[in-house]
C-alpha positions as CSV (number, residue, x, y, z in Angstrom):
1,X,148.4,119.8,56.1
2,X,152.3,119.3,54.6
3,X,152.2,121.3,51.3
4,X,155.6,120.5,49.3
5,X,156.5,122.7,46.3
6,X,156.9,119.8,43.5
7,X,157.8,122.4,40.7
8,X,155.5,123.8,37.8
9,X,153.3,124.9,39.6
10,X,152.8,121.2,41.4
11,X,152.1,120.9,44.6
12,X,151.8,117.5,46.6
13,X,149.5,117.9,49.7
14,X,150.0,115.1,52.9
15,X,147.6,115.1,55.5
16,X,149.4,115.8,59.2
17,X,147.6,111.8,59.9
18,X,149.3,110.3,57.3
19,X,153.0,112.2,58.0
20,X,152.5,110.7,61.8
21,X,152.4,107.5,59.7
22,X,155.5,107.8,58.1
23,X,157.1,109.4,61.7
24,X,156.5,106.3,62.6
25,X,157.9,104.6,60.5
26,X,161.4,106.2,61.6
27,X,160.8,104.4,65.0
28,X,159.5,101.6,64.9
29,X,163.0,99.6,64.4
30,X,164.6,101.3,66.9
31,X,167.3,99.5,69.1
32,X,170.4,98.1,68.3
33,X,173.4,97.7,70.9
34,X,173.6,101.0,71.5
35,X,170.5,102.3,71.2
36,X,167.6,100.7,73.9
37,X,164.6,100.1,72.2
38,X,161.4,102.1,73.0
39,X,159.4,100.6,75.9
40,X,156.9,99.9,76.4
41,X,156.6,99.5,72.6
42,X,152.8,99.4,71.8
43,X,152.0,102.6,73.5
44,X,155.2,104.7,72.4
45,X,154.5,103.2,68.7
46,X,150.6,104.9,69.4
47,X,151.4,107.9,70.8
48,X,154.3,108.5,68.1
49,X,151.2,107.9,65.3
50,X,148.8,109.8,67.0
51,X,150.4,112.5,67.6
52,X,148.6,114.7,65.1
53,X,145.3,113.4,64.8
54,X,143.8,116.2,66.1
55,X,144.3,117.8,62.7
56,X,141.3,115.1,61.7
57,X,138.8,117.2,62.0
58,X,140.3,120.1,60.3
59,X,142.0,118.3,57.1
60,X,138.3,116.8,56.1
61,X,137.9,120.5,55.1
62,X,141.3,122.3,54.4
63,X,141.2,125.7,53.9
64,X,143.1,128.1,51.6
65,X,145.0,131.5,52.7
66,X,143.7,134.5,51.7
67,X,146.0,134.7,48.5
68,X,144.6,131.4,47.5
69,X,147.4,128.8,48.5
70,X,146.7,125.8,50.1
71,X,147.0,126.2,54.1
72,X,149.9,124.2,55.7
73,X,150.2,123.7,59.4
74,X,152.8,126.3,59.7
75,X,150.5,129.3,58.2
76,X,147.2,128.3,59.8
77,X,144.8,127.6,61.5
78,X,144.4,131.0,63.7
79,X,145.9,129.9,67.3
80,X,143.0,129.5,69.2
81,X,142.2,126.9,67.1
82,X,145.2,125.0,66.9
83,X,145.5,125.2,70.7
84,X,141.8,123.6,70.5
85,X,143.0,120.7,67.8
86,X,146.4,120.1,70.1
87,X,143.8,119.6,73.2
88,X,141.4,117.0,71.3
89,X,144.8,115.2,69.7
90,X,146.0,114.8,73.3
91,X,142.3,113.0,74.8
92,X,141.6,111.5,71.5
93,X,145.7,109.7,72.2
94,X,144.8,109.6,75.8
95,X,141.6,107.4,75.5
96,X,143.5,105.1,73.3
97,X,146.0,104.6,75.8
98,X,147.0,107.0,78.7
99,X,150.7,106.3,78.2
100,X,150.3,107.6,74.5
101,X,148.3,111.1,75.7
102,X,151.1,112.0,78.0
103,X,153.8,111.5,75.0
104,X,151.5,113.7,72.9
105,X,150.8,116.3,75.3
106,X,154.7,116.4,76.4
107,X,155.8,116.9,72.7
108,X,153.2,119.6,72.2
109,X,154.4,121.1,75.6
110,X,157.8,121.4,74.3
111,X,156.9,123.1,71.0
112,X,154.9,125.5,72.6
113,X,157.4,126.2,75.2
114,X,160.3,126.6,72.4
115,X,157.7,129.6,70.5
116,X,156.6,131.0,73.7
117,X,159.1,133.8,73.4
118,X,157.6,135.4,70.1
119,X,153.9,134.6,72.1
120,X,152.1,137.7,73.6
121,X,148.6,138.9,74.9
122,X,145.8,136.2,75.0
123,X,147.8,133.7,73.0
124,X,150.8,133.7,75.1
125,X,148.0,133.8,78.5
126,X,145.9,130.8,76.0
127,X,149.4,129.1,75.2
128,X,150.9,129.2,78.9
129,X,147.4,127.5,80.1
130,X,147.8,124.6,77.6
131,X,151.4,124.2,78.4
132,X,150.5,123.3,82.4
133,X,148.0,121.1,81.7
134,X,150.7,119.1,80.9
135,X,150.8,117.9,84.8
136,X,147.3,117.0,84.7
137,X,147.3,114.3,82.2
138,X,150.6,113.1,84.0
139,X,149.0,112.8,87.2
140,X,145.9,111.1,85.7
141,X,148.1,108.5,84.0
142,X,149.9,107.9,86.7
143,X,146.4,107.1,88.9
144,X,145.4,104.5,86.6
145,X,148.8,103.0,85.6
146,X,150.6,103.0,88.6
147,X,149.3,100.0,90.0
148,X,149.6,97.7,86.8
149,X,152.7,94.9,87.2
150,X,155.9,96.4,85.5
151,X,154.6,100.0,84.7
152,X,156.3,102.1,88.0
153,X,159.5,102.2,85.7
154,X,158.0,103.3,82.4
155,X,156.7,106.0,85.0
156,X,159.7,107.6,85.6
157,X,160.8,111.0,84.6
158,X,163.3,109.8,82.9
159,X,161.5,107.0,80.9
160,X,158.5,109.6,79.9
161,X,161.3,111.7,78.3
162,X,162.9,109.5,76.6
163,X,159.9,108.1,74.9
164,X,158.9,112.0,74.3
165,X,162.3,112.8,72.7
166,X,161.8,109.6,70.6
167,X,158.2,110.9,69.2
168,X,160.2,114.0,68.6
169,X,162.7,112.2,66.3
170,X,160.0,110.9,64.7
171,X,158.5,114.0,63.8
172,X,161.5,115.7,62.8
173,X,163.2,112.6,60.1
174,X,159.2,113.1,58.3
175,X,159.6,116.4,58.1
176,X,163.1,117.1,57.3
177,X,162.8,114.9,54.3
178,X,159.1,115.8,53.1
179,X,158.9,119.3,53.6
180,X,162.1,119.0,52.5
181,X,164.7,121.0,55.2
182,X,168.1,121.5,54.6
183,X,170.4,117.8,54.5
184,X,172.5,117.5,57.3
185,X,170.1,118.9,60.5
186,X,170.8,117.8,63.7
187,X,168.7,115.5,65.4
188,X,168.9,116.4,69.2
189,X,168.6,115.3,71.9
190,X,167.6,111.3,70.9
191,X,167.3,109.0,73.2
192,X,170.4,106.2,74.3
193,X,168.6,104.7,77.2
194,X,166.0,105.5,79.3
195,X,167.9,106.3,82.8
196,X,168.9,109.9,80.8
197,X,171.4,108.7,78.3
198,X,171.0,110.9,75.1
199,X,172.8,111.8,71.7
200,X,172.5,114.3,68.7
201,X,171.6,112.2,65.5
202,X,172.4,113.7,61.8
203,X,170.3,113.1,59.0
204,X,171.4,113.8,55.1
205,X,168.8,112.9,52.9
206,X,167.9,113.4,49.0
207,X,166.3,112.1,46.1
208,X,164.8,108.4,47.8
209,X,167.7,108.2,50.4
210,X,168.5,108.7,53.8
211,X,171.1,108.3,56.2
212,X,171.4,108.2,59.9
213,X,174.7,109.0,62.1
214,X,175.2,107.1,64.2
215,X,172.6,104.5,63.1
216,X,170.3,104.2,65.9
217,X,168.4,100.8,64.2
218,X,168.2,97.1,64.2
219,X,168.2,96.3,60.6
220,X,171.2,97.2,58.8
221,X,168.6,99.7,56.5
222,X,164.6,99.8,56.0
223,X,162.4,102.5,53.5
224,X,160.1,104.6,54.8
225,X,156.8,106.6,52.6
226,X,154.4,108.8,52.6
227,X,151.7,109.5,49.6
228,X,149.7,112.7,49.0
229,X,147.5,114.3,46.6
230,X,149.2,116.3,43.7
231,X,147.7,119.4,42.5
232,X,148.3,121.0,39.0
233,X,147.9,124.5,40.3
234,X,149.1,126.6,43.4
235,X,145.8,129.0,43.7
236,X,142.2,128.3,44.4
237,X,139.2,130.6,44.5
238,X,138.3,129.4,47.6
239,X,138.2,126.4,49.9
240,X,135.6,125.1,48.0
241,X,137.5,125.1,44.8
242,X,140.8,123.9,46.2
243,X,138.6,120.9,48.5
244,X,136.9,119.5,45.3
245,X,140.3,119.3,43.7
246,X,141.8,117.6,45.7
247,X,139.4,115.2,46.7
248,X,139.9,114.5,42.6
249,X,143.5,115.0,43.0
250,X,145.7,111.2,42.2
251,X,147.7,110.2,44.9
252,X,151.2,110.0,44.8
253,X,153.7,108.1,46.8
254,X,157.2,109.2,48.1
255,X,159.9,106.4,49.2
256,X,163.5,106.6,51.0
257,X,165.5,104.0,51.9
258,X,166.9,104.6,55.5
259,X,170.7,103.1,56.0
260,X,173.8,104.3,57.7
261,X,175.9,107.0,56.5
């Protein structure tokens, strides 16, 4: 769960499914002249949009901390059970196309490697298991795609990675404008090609704008959204209080139109 402070005491809540939605959204037109475009597309496009549906589960019935605030994915679950949400995000991606589970696992590798240093005890020993089974759902998607006609070169270290990095863009434009983070954050590394060719992008962003350097698209600009449920109050009693809220909270939609700087 995204929770973004509206003001007032409003808060708009955005299911991790639907931000993957709108991450995809920041991909989907990429390619231009100098930018390749993601191949193969449908399974990039599915792995960039499943990459947290392992939340699922989880966001049928959010939780509050224990001061009352609606849980976000940064403050909760407890480990162990993000570790097990990250695992059945990765098989659920995997089933729909093994392609799209190895982009998913990869990104979650590389996030868990990044916040391995503050790690100790069983969750850095739980954390450093996930992390290596990395190789195992390479080596499986390798079995079964290998032999398919034009698939050895999507195969290729540095294909995988690009793809990954661009899944990683993705996520990052959602985020930096819906949680929101500071305007003007790097974007790095982004994919140029994908024989290892990358770039830093920088995104500014405000009220229903964004912009891109350098602009990474085909269209000369495009709007991306995302919608949520807006609460009138930032405490609940308990989950039960704060789930039948917003299950009667309206929904609200957020829009930015994308274009170069």
């Amino acid at each position: 769960m995204i929770v973004r402070e509206l003001g007032d005491g409003r808060l708009l809540c955005i299911n991790q499914t639907t931000h993957a939605l709108q991450a995809t959204s920041f991909c989907r037109r990429w390619g231009n002249d100098s930018f390749v475009a993601p191949q193969p597309y449908e399974p990039v496009m599915a792995g960039i949009f499943l990459h947290d549906n392992g939340w699922s589960e989880w966001e049928e019935e959010p939780e509050v901390r224990d001061d009352g605030y609606p849980m976000d994915f940064v403050h909760g679950p407890h480990w162990s059970a993000k570790l097990d949400l990250w695992r059945r995000g990765v098989a659920r991606a995997f089933a729909q196309h093994p392609y799209s589970g190895v982009l998913v696992m990869r990104h979650a590798a590389i996030l868990y490697r990044k916040a391995m240093h503050g790690l100790a005890g069983d969750e850095r020993a739980a954390t450093e298991a996930f992390v290596a089974e990395q190789d195992q759902w390479e080596v499986k998607a390798r079995r079964l795609l290998c032999d398919q006609p034009g698939w050895s070169q999507h195969l290729t270290e540095a294909a995988v990675e690009a793809n990954t990095r661009l899944l990683q863009f993705g996520d990052f434009a959602a985020l930096a404008v819906t949680m929101p983070w500071p305007s003007g954050s790097p974007a790095a590394p982004c994919p140029t090609d994908l024989v290892g060719g990358f770039t830093e992008l920088r995104l500014e962003h405000g009220e229903g704008f964004v912009t891109v350097d350098p602009w990474p698209y085909g269209p000369t600009s495009f709007e991306v959204a995302v919608h949520g449920r807006v609460l009138e109050r930032d405490r609940f009693a308990g989950h039960e209080e704060y789930r039948a809220a917003l299950a009667a909270a309206p929904v609200v939609e957020l829009c930015w139109r994308v274009a170069p700087r």
